[in-house]
C-alpha positions as CSV (number, residue, x, y, z in Angstrom):
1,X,-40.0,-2.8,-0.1
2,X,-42.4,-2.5,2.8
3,X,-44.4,-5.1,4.5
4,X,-47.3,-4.7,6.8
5,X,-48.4,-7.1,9.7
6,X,-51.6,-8.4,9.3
7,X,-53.3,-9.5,13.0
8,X,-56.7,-11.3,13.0
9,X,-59.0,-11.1,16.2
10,X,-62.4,-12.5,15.8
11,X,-62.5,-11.6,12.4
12,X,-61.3,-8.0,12.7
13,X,-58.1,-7.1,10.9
14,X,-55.8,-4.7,11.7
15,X,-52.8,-3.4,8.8
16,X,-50.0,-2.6,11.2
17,X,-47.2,-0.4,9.3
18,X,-44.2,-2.4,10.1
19,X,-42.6,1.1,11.2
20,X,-44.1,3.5,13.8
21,X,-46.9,5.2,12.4
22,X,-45.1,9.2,12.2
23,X,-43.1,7.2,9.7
24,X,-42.1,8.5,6.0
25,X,-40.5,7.3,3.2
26,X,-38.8,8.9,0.4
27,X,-39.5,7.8,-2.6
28,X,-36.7,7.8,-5.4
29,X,-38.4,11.0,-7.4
30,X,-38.0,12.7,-3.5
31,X,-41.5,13.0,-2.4
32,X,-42.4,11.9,1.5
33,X,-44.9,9.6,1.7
34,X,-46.7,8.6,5.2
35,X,-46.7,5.1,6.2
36,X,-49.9,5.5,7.5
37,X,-51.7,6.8,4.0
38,X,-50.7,3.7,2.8
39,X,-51.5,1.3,5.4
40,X,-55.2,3.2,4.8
41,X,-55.1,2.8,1.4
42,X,-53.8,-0.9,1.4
43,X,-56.6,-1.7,4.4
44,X,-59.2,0.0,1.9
45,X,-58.2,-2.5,-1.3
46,X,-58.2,-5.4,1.2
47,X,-62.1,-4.4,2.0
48,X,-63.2,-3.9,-1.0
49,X,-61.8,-7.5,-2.4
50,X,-64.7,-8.8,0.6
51,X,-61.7,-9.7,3.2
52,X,-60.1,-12.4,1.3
53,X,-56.5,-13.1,2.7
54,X,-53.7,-13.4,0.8
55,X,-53.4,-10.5,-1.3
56,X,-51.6,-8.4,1.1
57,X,-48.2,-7.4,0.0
58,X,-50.2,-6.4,-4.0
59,X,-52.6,-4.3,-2.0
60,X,-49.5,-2.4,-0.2
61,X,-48.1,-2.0,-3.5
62,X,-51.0,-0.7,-5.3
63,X,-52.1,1.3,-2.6
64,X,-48.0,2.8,-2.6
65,X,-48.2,3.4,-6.4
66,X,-51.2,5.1,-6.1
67,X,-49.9,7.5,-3.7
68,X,-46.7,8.1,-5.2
69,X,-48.4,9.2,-8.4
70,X,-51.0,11.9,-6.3
């Protein structure tokens, strides 16, 4: 499982992948997906929930699933 950093700076938040960003993962099926099209993805969920913390590690998720099943 992958986990993002989440930094707060006067109410900006960053997603940081929690590997550098040229980073890929295989999925078990054998596609490569970027860390960084999820970290987008994942940032994008976060938004449109209005900014609420918490929810974090089910946004990286979704946002995975999502782009496994492109």
């Amino acid at each position: 499982m992958i986990v993002t950093k989440v930094k707060t700076h006067s109410k900006q938040v960053r997603v940081i992948p929690s590997r550098p960003s040229a980073a890929t993962e295989t999925t078990p099926s054998g596609i490569h997906v970027s860390i960084d099209d999820i970290r987008v993805r994942a940032f994008h969920m976060y938004q449109k929930r209005g900014g609420k913390h918490g929810d974090d590690i089910q946004d990286w998720l979704n946002a995975e699933r999502q782009i496994t099943q492109r």
